[in-house]
PAZA-735392 format. One record per atom (N, C-alpha, C, O): x, y, z. Coordinates in steps of 0.02 Angstrom, whole numbers, plus 50000, padded with zeros to 5 digits. Layout:
XYZ ...
***
This chain:
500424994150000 500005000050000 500455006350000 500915006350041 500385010549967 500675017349963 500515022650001 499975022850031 500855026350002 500505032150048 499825037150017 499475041050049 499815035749963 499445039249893 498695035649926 498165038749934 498855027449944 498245024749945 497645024650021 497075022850035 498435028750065 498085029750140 497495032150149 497055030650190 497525039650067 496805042250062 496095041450063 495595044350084 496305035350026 495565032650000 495365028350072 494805025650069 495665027550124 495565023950199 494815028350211 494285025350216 494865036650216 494545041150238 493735040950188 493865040250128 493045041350202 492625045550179 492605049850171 492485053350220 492725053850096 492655060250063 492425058850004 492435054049965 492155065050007 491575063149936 492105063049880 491895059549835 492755065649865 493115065549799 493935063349836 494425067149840 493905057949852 494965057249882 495225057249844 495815057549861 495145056849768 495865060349726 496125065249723 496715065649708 495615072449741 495875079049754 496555075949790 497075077249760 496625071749855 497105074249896 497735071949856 498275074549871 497715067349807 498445062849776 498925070349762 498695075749745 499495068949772 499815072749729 500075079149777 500655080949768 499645082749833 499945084849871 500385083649945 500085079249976 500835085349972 501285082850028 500625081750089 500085084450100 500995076650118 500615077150187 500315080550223 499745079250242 500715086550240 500355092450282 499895093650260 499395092350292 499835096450201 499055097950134 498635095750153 498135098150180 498895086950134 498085081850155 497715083350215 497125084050229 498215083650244 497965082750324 497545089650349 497135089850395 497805095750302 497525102150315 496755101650299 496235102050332 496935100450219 496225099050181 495615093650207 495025093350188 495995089550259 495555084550280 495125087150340 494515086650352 495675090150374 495255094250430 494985101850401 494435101150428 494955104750387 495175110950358 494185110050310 493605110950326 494435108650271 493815108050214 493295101250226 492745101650199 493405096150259 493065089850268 492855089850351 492365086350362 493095092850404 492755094150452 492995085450474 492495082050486 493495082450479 493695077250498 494235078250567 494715082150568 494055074250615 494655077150680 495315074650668 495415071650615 495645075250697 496445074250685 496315065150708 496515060950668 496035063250765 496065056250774 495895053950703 496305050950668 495215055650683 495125049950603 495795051550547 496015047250508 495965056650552 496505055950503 497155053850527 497615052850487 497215053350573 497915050950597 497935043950597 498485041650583 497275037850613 496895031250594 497305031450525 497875029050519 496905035050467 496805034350399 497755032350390 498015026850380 498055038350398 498725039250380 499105036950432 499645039550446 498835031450466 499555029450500 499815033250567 500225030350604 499585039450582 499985041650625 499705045150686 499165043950712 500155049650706 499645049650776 499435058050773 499835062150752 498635060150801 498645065050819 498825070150815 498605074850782 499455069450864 499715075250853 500175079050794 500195084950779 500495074050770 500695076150701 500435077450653 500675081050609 499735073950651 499185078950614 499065086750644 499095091850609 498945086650704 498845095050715 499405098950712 499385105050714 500265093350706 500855100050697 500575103250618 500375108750597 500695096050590 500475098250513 499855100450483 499715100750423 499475102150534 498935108450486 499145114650538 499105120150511 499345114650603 499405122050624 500235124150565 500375129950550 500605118650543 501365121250510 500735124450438 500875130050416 500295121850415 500195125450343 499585132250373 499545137050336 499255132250421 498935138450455 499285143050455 499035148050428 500115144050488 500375148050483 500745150450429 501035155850428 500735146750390 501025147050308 500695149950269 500915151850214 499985151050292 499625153750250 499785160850229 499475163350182 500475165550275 500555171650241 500945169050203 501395173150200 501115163850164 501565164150091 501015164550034 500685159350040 500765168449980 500645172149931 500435165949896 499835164549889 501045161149870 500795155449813 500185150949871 499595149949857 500475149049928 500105143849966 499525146549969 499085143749937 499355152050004 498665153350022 498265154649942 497665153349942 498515156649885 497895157649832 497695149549805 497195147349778 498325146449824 498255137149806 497675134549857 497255130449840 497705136749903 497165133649958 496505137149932 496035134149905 496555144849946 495935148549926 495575146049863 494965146349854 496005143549823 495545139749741 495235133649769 494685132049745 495485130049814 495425124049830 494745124949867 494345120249864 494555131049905 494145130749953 493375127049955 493225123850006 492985127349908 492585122049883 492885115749851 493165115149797 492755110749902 492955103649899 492535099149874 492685093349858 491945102249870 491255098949847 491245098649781 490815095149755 491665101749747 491335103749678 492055101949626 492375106049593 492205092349634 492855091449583 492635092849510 493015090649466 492345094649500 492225097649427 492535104349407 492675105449348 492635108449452 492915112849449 493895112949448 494315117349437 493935106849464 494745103649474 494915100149408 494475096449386 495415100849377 495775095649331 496405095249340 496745099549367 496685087549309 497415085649338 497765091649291 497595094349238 498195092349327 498745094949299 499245091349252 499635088149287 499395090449176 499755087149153 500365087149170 500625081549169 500795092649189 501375092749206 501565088549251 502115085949246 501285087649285 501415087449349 501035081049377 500475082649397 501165074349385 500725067249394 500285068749470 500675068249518 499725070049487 499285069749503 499205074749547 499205073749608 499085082849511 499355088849557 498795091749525 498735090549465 498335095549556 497835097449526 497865105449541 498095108249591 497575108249486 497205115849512 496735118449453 496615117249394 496565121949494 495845127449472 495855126649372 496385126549341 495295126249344 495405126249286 495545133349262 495945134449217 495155138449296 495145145449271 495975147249277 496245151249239 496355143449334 497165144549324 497585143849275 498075147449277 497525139049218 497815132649192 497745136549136 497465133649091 497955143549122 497935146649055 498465142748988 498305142548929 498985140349011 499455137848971 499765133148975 500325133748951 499605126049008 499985120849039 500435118949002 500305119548942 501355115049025 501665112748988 501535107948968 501055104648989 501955106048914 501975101748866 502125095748918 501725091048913 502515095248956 502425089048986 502995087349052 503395091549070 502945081049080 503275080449153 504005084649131 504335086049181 504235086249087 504945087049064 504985092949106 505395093249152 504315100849083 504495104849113 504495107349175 504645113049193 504265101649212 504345102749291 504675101049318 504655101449379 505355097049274 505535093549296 506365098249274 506855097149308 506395102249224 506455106249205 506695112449249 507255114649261 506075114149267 505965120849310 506225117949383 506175121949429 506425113249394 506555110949491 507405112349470 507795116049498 507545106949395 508465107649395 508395113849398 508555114849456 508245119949371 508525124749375 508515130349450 508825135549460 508095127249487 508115128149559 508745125849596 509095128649638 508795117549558 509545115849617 509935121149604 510165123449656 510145124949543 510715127449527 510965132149606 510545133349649 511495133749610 511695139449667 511515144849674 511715148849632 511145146849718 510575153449746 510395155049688 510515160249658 509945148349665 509275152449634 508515151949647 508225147049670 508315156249633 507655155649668 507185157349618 507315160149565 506545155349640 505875156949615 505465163349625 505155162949678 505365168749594 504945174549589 504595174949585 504475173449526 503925176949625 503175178049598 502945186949619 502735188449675 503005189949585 502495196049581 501805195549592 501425194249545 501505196949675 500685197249675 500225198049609 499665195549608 500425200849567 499785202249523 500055199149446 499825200249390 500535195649463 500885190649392 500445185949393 500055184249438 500575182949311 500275177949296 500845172349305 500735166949331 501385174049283 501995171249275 502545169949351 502665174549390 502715165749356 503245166049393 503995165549353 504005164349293 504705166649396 505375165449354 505865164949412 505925167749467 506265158849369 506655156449402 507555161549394 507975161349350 507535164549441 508105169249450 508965165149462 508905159049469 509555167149465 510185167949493 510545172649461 510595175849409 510795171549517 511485179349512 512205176149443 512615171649433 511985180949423 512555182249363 513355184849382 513575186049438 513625185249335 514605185649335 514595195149364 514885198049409 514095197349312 514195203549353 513815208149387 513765214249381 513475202849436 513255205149498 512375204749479 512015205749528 512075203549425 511515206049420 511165199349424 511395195049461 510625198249388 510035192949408 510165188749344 510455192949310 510145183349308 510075179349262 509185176349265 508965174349319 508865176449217 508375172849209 508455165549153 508595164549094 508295161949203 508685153749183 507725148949160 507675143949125 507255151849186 506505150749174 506175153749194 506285157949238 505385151749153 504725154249159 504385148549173 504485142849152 503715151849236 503085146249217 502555148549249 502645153049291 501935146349237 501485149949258 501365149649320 501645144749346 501005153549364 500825155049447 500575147949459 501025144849489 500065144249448 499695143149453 500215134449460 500275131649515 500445132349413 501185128549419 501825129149485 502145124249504 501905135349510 502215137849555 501575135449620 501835133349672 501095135549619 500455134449673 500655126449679 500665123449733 500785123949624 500805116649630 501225113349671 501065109049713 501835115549657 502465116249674 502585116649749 503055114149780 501985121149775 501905123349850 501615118449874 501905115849922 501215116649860 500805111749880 500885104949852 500445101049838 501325104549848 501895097049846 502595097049885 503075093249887 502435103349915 503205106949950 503695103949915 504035099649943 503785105449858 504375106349828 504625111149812 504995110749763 504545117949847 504815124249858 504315127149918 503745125549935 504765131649942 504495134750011 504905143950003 505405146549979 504355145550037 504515155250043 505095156350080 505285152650125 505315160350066 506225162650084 505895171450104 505985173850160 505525175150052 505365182050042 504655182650038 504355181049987 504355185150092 503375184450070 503425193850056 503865197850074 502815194650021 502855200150015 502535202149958 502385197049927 502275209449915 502175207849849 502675204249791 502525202649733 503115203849815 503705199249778 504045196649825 504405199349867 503845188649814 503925183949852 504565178549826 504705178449767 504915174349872 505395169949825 505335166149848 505085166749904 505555158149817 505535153649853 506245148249818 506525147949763 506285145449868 506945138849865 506615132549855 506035131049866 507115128749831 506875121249815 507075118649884 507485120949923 506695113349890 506525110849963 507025103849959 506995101449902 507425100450001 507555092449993 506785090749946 506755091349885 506375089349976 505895085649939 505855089849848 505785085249807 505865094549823 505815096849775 506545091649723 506495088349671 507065092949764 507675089249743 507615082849692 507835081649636 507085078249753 507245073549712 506615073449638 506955072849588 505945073749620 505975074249558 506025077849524 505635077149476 506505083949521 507075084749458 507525079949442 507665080049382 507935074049488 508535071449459 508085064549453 508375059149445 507365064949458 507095058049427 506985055649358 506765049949348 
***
């Protein structure tokens, strides 16, 4: 059994929403949007209690990072998976359809967009009112290199697979690749 399949342990009217995002997520979304206590989900997933309530008070307070909270805020009706489609990029990562203006061509560019995160202090940019995010590092003479592009909404994904986390909140926000982000780029 996988950890993918702990989900489906739980009654919810749609448990594929949860595939695809990190633990904390589930566990947020389970209590959070499903009105489930930390005992039934800690049953479902194996664990206890309280590490369910570290990991929804750790994404409560996360909520001032910019990508996380508009990823949750789309999410906020749980009732309504019609309004959700998979994300191709990305194997079983979903968001908002009204987001999904331009999806990549395929696992390559997410996979893509993380190598160019390992590189040395570079980071991820999002401008509050961008559509776009970009993957930044510092150049030979002193200034910024732009090494990629991808859309917000891809960067939301990203968050909510914690494979990058906020370094800079703010209207321009940055974020680093996480250990967990690490490994599928070099997969």
């Amino acid at each position: 059994m996988t950890d993918d399949d702990l989900t489906y342990q739980i009654d919810l009217p749609d448990p594929d929403r949860l595939t695809g995002f990190s633990h904390p997520v589930q566990h947020y979304i389970c209590h959070v949007h499903y009105g489930l206590t930390f005992t039934k989900i800690a049953a479902a997933y194996h664990s206890h209690p309280s590490t369910i309530l570290r990991h929804v008070r750790h994404i409560e307070d996360a909520r001032d990072d910019p990508l996380l909270d508009q990823a949750l805020a789309d999410l906020d009706d749980p009732l309504l998976p019609k309004d959700v489609v998979p994300m191709p990029s990305i194997p079983n990562a979903y968001a908002p359809k009204q987001a999904q203006k331009s999806p990549p061509n395929s696992d390559g560019a997410a996979r893509r967009i993380l190598r160019r995160l390992c590189e040395r202090d570079a980071v991820l940019v999002v401008a509050q009112d961008m559509d776009r995010a970009v993957v930044l590092r510092p150049n030979l003479e002193g200034g910024q290199t732009r090494t990629a592009v991808m859309d917000r909404s891809h960067a939301q994904s990203f968050v909510l697979k914690d494979w990058i986390c906020a370094t800079r909140k703010g209207r321009v926000a940055s974020y680093r690749i996480t250990p967990t982000g690490v490994w599928p780029a070099n997969a």
